[in-house]
C-alpha positions as semicolon CSV with decimal commas, in nm:
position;residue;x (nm);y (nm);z (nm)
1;X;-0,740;1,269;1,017
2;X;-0,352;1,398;0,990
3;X;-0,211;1,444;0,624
4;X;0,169;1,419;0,615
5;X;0,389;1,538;0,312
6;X;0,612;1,275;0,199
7;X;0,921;1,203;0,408
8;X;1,216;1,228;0,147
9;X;1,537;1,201;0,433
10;X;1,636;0,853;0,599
11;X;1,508;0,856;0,960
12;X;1,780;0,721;1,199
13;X;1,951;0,384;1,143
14;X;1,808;0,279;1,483
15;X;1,471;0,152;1,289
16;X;1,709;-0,104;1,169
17;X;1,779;-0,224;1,516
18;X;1,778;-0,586;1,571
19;X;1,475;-0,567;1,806
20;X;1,268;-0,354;1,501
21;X;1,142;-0,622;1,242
22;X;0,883;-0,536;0,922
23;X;0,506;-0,654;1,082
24;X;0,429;-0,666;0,691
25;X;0,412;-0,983;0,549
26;X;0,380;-1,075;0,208
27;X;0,586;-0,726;0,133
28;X;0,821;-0,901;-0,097
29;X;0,557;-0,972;-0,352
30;X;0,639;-1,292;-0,387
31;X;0,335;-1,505;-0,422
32;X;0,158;-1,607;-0,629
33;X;0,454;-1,677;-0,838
34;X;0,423;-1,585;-1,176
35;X;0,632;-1,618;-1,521
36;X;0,661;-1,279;-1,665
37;X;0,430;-0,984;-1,631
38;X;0,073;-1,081;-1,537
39;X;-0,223;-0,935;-1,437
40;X;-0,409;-0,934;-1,113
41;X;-0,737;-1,074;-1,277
42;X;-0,450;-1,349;-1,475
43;X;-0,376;-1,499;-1,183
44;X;-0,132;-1,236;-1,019
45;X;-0,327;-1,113;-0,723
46;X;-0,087;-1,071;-0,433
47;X;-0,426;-1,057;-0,152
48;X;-0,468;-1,429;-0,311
49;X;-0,784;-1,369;-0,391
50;X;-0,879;-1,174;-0,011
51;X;-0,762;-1,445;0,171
52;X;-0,385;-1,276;0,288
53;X;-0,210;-1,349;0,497
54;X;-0,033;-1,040;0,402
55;X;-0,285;-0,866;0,171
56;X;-0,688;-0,880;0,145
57;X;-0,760;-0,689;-0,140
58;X;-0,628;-0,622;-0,448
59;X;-0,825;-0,430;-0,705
60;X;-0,877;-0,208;-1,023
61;X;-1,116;0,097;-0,972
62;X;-1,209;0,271;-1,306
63;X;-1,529;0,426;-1,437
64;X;-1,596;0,639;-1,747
65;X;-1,229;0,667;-1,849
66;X;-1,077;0,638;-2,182
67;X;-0,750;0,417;-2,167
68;X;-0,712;0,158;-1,844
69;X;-0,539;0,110;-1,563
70;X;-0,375;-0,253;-1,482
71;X;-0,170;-0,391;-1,203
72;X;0,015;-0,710;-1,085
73;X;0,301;-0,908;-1,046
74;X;0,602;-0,956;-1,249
75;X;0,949;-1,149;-1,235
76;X;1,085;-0,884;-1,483
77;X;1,245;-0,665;-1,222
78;X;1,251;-0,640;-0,858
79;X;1,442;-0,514;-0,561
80;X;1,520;-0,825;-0,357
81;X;1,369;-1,173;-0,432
82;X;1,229;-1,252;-0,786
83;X;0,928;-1,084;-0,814
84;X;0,782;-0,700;-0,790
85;X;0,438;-0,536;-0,818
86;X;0,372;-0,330;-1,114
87;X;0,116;-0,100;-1,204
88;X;0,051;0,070;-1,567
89;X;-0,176;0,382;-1,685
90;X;-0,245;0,325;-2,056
91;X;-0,340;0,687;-2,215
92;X;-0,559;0,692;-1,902
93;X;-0,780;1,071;-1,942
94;X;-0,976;1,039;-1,647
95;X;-0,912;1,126;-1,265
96;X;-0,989;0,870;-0,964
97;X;-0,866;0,613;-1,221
98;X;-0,661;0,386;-0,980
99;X;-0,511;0,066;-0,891
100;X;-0,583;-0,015;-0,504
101;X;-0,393;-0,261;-0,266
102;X;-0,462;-0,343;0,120
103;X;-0,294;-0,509;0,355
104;X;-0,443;-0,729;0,664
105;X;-0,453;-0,623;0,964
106;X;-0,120;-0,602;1,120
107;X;-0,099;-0,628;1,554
108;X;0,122;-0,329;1,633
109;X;0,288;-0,212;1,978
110;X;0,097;0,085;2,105
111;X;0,255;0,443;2,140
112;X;0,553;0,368;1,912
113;X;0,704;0,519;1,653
114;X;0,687;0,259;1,290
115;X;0,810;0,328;0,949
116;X;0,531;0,257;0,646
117;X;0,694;0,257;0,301
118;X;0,758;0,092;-0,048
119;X;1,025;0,068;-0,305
120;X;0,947;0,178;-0,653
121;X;1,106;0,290;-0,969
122;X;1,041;0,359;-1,307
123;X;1,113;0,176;-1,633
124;X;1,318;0,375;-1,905
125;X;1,124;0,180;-2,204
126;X;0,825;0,230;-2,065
127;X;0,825;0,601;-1,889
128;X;0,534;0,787;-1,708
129;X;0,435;1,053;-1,957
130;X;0,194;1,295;-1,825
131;X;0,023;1,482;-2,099
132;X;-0,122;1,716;-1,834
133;X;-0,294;1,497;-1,611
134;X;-0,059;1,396;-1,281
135;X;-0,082;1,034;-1,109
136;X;-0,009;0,969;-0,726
137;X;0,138;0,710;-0,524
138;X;-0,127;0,743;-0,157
139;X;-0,101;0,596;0,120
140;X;-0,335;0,531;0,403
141;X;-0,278;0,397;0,738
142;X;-0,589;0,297;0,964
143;X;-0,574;0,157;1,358
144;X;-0,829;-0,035;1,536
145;X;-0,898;-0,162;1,854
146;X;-0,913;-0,545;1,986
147;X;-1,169;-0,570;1,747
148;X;-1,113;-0,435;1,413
149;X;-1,412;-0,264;1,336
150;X;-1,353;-0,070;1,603
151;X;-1,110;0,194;1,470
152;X;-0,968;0,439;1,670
153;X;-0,691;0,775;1,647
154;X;-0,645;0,951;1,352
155;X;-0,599;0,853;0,975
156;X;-0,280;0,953;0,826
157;X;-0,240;1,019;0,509
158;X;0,056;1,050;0,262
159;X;0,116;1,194;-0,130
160;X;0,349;1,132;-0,350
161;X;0,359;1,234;-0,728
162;X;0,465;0,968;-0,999
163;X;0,750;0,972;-1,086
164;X;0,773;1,325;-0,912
165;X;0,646;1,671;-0,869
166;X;0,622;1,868;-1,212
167;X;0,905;2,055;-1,314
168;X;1,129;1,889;-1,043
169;X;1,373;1,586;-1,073
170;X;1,146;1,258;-1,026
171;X;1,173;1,100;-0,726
172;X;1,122;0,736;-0,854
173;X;1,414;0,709;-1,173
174;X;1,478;0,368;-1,386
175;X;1,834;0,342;-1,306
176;X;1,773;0,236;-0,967
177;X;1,501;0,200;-0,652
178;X;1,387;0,490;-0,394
179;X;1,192;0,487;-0,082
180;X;0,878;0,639;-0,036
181;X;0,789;0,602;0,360
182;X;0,592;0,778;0,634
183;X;0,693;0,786;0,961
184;X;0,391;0,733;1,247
185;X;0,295;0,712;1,569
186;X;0,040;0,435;1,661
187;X;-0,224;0,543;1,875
188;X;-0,221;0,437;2,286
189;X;-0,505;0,248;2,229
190;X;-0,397;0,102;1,898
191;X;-0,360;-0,296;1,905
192;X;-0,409;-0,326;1,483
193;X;-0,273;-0,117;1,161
194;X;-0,393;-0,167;0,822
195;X;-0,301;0,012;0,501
196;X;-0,379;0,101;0,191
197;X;-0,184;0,193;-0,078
198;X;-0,340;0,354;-0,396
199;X;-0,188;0,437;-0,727
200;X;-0,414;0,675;-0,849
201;X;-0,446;0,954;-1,109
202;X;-0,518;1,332;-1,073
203;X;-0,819;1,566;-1,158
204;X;-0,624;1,752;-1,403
205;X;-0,686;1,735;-1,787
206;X;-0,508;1,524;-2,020
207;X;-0,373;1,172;-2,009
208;X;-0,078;1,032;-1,840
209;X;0,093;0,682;-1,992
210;X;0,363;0,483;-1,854
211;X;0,463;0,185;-1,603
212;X;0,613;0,179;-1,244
213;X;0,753;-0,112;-1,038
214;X;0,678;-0,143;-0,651
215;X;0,861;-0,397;-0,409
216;X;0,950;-0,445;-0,039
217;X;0,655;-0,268;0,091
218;X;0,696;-0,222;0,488
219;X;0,620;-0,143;0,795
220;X;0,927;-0,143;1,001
221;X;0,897;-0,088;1,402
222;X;0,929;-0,275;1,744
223;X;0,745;-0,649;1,784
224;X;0,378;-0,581;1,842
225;X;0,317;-0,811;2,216
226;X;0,108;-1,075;2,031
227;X;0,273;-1,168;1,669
228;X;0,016;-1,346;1,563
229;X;-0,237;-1,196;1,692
230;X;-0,561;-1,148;1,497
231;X;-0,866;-0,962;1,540
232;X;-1,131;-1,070;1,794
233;X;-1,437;-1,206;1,627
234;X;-1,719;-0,958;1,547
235;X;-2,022;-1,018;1,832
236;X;-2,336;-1,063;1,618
237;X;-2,558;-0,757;1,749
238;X;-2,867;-1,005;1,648
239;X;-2,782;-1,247;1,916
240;X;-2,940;-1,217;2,262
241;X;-2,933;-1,382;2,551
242;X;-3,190;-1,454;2,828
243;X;-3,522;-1,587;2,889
244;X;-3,761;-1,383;2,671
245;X;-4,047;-1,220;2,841
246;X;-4,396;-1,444;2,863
């Protein structure tokens, strides 16, 4: 497991090479198209309902908490295209109280160097107001072998505070988007990458209250060998083969 501190400075402009493309699909938030701001159990689940191609899973986790955390799509605001992801704490007073999105597994070239991030920003009607309790934008990035249960290297790992770190300037503002991104180094033996994103709040006391908008998330490096690859199909450790004994 490796835990990286956010990466605040622009890496060089040669991720933006015409031989780098985004292996993320479905980063646009896009689809399922919706008219205004909608909920992921509405209708506005961007995994469509686990079955990708750019997301599998889309979901709310929240026990034992006053106040409630939702999530989904909207055409109110976004950074390219028509449509962003949202995500909203409402009075929320209890930590681990998050909003959880992952993406498919994504064939990535071995040994290189690939960019993870997301777009976000705040909304100035609708603020993140922490009353003592903090919320974090985490991200998680997995790789796997051939055959994707099969994970190997390490885990990274990635923090960022919402909108910012206390009694600092926030990093996400309304009056325009930022870029939260990680940069990594897949594996020699990595053929998949999958991530999770998590918008989650902190152990601290008190309630936090507010909205963000997400959009363009990424994963920006050189074209994995195989596209379109996807994982090889799990061997049923029931099966046998043979003559059975008499």
């Amino acid at each position: 497991m490796r835990f990286l501190l956010p990466i605040l400075l622009i890496w060089g402009s040669a991720v933006f090479a015409a031989d780098f493309v985004n292996v993320q699909r479905d980063g646009g938030f896009e689809t399922p198209v919706v008219t205004g701001r909608t909920q992921v159990d509405q209708g506005a689940d961007p995994s469509n309902h686990g079955k990708g191609p750019g997301w599998i899973l889309m979901q709310i986790q929240q026990t034992g908490s006053s106040g409630k955390v939702t999530a989904g799509l909207t055409n109110e605001v976004a950074r390219t295209g028509k449509q962003s992801l949202w995500v909203r704490f409402d009075h929320v007073n209890g930590a681990y109280q998050s909003a959880v999105l992952i993406s498919n597994f994504m064939p990535v070239t071995s040994g290189t160097d690939y960019q993870i991030g997301i777009w976000g920003r705040t909304d100035a009607k609708d603020m993140i107001d922490s009353k003592g309790r903090s919320a974090y934008l985490k991200l998680q990035v997995d790789y796997f072998a051939r055959d994707a249960n099969q994970s190997v290297g390490e885990t990274f790992f990635a923090v960022q505070p919402l909108p910012g770190s206390k009694d600092h300037d926030p990093f996400f503002k309304p009056d325009g988007w930022k870029r939260f991104y990680l940069r990594v180094t897949t594996p020699p033996d990595a053929v998949f990458a999958q991530i999770t994103w998590r918008w989650e709040t902190g152990s601290d006391p008190g309630e936090i209250n507010g909205i963000m908008y997400f959009d363009d998330a990424e994963m920006i490096g050189p074209e994995p060998p195989v596209p379109n690859m996807t994982p090889a199909p799990v061997q049923d450790e029931t099966t046998t083969t043979g003559t059975a004994a008499q």
